[in-house]
C-alpha positions as CSV (number, residue, x, y, z in Angstrom):
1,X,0.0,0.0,0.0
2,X,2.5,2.5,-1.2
3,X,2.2,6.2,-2.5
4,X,2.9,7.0,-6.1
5,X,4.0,10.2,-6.9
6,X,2.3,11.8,-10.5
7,X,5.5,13.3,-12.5
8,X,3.5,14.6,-14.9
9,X,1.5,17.5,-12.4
10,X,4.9,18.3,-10.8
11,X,6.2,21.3,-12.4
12,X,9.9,22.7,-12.4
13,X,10.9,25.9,-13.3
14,X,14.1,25.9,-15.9
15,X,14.5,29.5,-16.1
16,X,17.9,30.8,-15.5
17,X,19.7,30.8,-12.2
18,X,20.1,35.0,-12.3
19,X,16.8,35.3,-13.5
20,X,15.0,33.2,-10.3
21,X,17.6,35.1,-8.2
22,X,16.8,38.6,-9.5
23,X,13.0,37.6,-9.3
24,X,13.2,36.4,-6.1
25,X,15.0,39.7,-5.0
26,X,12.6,41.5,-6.5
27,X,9.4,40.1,-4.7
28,X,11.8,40.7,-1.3
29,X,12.7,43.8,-1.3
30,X,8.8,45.1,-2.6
31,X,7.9,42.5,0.6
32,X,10.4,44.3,2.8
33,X,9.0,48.3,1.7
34,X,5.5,47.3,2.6
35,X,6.0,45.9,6.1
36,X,9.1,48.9,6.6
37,X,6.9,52.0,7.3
38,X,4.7,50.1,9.8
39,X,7.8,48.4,11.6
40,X,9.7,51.7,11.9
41,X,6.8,54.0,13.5
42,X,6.4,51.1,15.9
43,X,10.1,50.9,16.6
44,X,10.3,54.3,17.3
45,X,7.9,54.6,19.2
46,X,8.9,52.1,21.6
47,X,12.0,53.5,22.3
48,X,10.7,57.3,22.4
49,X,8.8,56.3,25.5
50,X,11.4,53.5,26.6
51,X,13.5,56.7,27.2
52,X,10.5,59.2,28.0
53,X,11.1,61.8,25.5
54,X,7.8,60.9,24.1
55,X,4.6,59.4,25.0
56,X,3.9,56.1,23.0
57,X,0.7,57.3,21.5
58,X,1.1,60.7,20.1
59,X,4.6,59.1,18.7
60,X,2.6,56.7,16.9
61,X,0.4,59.3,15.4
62,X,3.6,61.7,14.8
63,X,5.3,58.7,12.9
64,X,2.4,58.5,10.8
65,X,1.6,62.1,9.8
66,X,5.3,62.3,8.8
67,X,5.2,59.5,6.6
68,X,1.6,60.8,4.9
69,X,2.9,64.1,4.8
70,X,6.4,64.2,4.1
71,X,7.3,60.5,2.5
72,X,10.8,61.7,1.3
73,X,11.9,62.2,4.5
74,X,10.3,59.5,5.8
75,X,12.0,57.0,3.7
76,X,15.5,59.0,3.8
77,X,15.2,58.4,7.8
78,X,18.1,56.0,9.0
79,X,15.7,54.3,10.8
80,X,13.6,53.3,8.2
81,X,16.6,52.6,5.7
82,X,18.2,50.0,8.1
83,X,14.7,48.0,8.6
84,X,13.9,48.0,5.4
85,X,17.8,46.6,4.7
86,X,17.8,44.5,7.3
87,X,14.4,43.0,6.4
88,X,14.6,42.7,2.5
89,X,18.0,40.6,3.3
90,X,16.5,38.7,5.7
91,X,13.6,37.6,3.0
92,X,16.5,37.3,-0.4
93,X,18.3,34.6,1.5
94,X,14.5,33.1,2.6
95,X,13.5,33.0,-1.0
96,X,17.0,32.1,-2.7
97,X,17.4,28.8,-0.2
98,X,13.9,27.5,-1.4
């Protein structure tokens, strides 16, 4: 009573190596600058009232008028620079092991 694997559904992608690689990079880094902003007005936050030069709250809302407002310097913050870095290498090497 064994299992028998169907070849014929199983699909495998023969596109060149840089081409999978550059894809997969692709789909990281876009992955990585959608979960940025959010991650960096929390992080901020956090450690705004961690020190208590800011209450949590109206740090939250201050991170998030800045971005609406003022996206250029938003995303020209070190803050958000090194998250989303940190974050769209952590999902390359994800997707390129797989």
């Amino acid at each position: 009573m064994g299992y028998e694997i169907d070849d014929s559904k199983i699909s495998i992608d023969k596109s060149p190596l840089f081409v999978r690689i550059g894809v997969e990079s692709l789909a990281a880094t876009l992955s990585a600058l959608s979960v940025a902003p959010a991650i960096s007005i929390v992080d901020k936050a956090i450690v705004s009232n961690a020190s208590g030069r800011e209450a949590l709250l109206p740090c939250l809302i201050n991170g998030i008028k800045t971005m609406i407002t003022n996206p250029i310097y938003f995303v020209k913050q070190p803050s958000f620079l090194f998250i989303w870095g940190v974050y769209s290498g952590t999902y390359i090497v994800a997707n390129s092991i797989e």
